[in-house]
N, C-alpha and C positions, 0 to 999 in steps of 0.2 A: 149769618143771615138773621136778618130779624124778622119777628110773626107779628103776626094784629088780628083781630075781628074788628071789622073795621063796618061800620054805616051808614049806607050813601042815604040823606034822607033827598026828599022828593023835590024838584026844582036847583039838585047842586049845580048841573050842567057838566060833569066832571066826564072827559073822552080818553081814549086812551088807541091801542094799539093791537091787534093781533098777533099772530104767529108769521102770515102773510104779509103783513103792512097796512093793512086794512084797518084806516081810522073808524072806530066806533062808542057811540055811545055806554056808559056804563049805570044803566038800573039803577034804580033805590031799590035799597034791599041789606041784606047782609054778606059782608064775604071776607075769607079768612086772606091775608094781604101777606107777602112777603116784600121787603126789603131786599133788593141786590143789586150785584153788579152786570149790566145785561153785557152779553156776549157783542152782539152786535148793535152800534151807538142808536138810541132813538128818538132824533132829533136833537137833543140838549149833552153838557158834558155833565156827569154824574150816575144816580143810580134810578133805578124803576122800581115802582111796587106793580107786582102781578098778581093781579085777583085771579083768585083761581075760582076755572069756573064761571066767568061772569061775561064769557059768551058761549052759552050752552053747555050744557054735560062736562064737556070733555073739554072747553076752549078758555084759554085764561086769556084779558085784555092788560098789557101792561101801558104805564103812568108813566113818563118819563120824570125826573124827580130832582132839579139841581142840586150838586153835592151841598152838607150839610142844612137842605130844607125841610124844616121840620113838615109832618107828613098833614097835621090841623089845618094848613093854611089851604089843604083843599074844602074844606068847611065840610068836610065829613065827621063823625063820631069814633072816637081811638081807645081799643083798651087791647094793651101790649097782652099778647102770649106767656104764658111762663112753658 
């Protein structure tokens, strides 16, 4: 799995996914972003990045993310994890 802190600045328009299915918006702000394979398909074939956290406390909204799309072209700000 890969990590990021990742950037959403203000006007990205970037939406994403819940746990329920529930399309939602995702804030500008900061948030640590994982890389994966989702369990169950959301929406596209490929992988998601789930912000964690970034509906509320305890609620991550996942991206769904076509295989090999690098993750810039959502015009947010990227600096990998070590």
């Amino acid at each position: 799995m890969e990590c990021y802190r990742v950037k959403v600045p203000q006007g990205a328009g970037l939406t994403g996914f819940t746990v329920a299915g529930q399309r939602v918006p995702i804030l500008p702000g900061e948030y640590h972003v994982h890389r994966l394979n989702p369990k169950v398909p959301l929406g596209s074939k490929g992988t998601a990045l789930r912000f964690v956290g970034a509906f509320g406390r305890d609620g991550d909204i996942h991206v769904p993310l076509a295989e090999g799309t690098d993750i810039r072209t959502l015009h947010v700000e990227v600096e990998p994890m070590s």
